[in-house]
C-alpha positions in Angstrom: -6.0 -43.7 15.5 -7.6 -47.1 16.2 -11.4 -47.0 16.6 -11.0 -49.0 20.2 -9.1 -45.4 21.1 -11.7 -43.3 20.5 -13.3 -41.7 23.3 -16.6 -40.6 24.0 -19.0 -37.4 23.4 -17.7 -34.0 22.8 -14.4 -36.0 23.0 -14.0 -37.0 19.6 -14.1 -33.1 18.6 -11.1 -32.7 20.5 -9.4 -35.9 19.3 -9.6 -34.8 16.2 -8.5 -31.1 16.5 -5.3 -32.7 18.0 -5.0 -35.3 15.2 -6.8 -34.8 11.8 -4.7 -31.7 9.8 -7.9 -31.5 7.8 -10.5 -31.6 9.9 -8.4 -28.6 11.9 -8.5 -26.9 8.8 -12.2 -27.5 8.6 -13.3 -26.0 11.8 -10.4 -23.3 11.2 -12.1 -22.0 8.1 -15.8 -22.1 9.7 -14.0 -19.8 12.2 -12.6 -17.4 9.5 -15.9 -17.5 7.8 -18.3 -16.6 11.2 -15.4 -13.5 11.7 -16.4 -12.0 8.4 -20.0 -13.0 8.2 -20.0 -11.0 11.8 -18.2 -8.3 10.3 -20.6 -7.7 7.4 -23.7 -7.9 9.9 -22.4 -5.1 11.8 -22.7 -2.5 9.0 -25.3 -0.2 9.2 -25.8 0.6 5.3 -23.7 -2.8 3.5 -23.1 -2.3 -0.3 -25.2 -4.6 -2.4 -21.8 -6.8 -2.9 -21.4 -6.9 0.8 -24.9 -8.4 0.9 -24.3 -11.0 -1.9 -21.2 -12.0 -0.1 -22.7 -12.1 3.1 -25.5 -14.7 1.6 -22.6 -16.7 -0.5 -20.1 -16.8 3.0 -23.3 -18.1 5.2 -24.0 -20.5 2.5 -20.3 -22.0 2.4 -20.2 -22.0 6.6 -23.1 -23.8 6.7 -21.5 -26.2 4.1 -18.6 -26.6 6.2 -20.5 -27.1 9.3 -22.3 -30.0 7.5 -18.6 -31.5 7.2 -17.4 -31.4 10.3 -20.9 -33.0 11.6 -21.1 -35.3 9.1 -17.5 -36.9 10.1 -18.3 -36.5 13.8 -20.9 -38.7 12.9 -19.2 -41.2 11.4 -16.5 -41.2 14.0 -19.2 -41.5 16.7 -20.9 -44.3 15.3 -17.3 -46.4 14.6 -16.8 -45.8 18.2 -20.4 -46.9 19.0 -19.9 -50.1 16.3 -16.4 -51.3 18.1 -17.4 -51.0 21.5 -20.8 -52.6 20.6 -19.1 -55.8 19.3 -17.0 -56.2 22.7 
C-alpha cells in the first residue's frame, strides 16, 4: 500500500487487518493468548504449572502487543512524514 493511502487514527489498525497476513496473525495470536491467560485466571486452586504458564503466556502477549504497537507506530508516523511533505 502506498504511504499517501494510508488513513488516519484507529484506521491504520483496520488497514492492516484487511492487508498485512502477518500483522493479522499478530493480533490473532494476542487473541489466542488473552483466551487462555483468562482461562487460567479463572481457576480457583491452578497447579504450580498452570501458574508458570500463566506468567510465561502474559509475558509473550505483552511481547506481541509491543509488535503490533511498535508497527502501528511506524505506520503512523510514514503517514504523518508523507502528508507533512505535501
Amino acid at each position: 500500500m502506498a504511504d499517501a493511502q494510508l488513513p488516519m487514527g484507529d484506521d491504520v489498525k483496520a488497514v492492516l487487518l484487511r492487508t498485512d497476513e502477518s500483522f493479522r496473525q499478530l493480533v490473532s495470536e494476542h487473541q489466542a493468548l488473552d483466551e487462555r491467560i483468562h482461562h487460567l485466571s479463572r481457576q480457583s486452586f491452578p497447579t504450580s504449572q498452570e501458574q508458570i504458564e500463566e506468567v510465561a503466556l502474559k509475558k509473550k502477549k505483552l511481547a506481541i502487543k509491543d509488535r503490533i504497537a511498535s508497527i502501528l507506530r511506524q505506520m503512523d508516523g510514514r503517514r504523518v512524514a508523507t502528508n507533512g511533505s505535501r
